[in-house]
C-alpha positions in Angstrom: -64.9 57.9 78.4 -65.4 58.7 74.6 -65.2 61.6 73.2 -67.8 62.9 70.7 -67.1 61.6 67.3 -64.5 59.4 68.2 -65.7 55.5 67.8 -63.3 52.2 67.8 -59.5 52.5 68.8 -56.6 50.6 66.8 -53.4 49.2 67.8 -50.2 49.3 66.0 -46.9 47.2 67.2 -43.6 47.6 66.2 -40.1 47.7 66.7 -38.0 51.2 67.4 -35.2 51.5 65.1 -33.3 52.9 67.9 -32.9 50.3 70.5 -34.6 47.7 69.0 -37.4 48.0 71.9 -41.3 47.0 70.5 -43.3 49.6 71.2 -47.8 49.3 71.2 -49.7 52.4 70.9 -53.3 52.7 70.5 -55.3 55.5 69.0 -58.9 56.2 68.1 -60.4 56.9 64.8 -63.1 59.5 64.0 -66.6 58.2 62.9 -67.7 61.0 61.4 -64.5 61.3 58.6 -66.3 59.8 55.6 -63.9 58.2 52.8 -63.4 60.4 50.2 -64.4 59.6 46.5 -61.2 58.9 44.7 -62.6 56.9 42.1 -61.8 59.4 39.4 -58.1 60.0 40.2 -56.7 57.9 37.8 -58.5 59.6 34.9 -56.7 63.5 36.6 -53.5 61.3 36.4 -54.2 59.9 32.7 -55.2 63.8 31.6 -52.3 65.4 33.2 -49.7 62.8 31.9 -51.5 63.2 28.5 -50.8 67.2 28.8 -47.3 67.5 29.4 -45.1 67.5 26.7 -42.0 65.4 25.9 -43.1 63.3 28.9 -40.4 59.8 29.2 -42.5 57.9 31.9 -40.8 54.8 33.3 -42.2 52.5 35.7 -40.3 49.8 37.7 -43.1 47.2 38.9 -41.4 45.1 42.3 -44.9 44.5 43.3 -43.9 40.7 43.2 -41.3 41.3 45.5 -42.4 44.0 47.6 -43.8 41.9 50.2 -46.7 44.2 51.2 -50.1 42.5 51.8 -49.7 40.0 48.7 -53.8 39.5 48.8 -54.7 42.3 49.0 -57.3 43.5 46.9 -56.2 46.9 45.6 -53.6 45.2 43.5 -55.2 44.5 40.9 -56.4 48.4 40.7 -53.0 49.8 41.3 -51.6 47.3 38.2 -54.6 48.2 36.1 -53.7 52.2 36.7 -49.9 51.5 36.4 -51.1 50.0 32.4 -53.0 53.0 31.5 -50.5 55.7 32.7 -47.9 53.6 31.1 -50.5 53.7 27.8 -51.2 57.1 28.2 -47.4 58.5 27.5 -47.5 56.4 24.3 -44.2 55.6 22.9 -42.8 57.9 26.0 -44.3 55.1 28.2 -42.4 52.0 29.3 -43.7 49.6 32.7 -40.1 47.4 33.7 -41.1 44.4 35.5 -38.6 43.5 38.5 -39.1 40.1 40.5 -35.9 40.0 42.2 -33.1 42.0 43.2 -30.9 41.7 39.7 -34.0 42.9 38.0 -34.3 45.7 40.0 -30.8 46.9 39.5 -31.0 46.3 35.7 -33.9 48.3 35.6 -32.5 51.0 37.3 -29.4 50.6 34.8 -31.8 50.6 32.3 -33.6 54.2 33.0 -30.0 56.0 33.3 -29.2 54.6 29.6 -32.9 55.8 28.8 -32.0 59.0 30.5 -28.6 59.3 29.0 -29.8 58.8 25.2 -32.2 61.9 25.7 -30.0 64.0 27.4 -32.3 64.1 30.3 -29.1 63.7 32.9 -27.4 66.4 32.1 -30.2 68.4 33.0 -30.1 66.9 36.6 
């Protein structure tokens, strides 16, 4: 039986964290939900970044390491975005690169000595 609106079913697999027991489930999506237009959300983010003052905007790119769908194609969009937020809080605006572990932590290390020369840790 199908209900009205309701087309197609999917099926996720995993693992519990409790018990370490898979588990399958399947659920059905709605036909009629259209996908929103979201095509002009990274200009909102690039005009609200541009707005606030005093903004320090630090992002830590793992994407090499992050292991989530490598080919996928919204990549190249999300890195593109990352760029012109990054270029949108000027001088204010720094994009860490992290392809291991180390990097990561030295990142990290490097944003608390970012947040610590502008007194933005004492406020935290």
């Amino acid at each position: 039986m199908q209900e009205e609106g309701w087309s197609g079913a999917r099926q996720v697999r995993g693992v519990c964290e409790k018990g370490g027991r898979p588990f399958a489930f399947k659920y059905r999506v709605d036909a009629s939900r259209r996908p929103k237009d979201v095509s002009g959300r990274p200009n909102e983010v690039i005009k609200a970044i541009k707005a606030i003052e005093n903004l320090n905007l630090v992002v830590i790119d793992s994407s090499k390491i992050s292991g989530w769908e490598p080919n996928s194609k919204k990549w190249p969009v999300l890195r593109r975005n990352i760029d012109e937020f990054v270029k949108a809080a000027g001088d204010n605006g720094h994009l860490i690169k992290a392809d291991n572990e180390a990097a990561v932590r030295a990142a990290f290390e490097s944003v608390a000595k970012m947040m610590a020369s502008t007194g933005i840790s004492e406020d935290l």
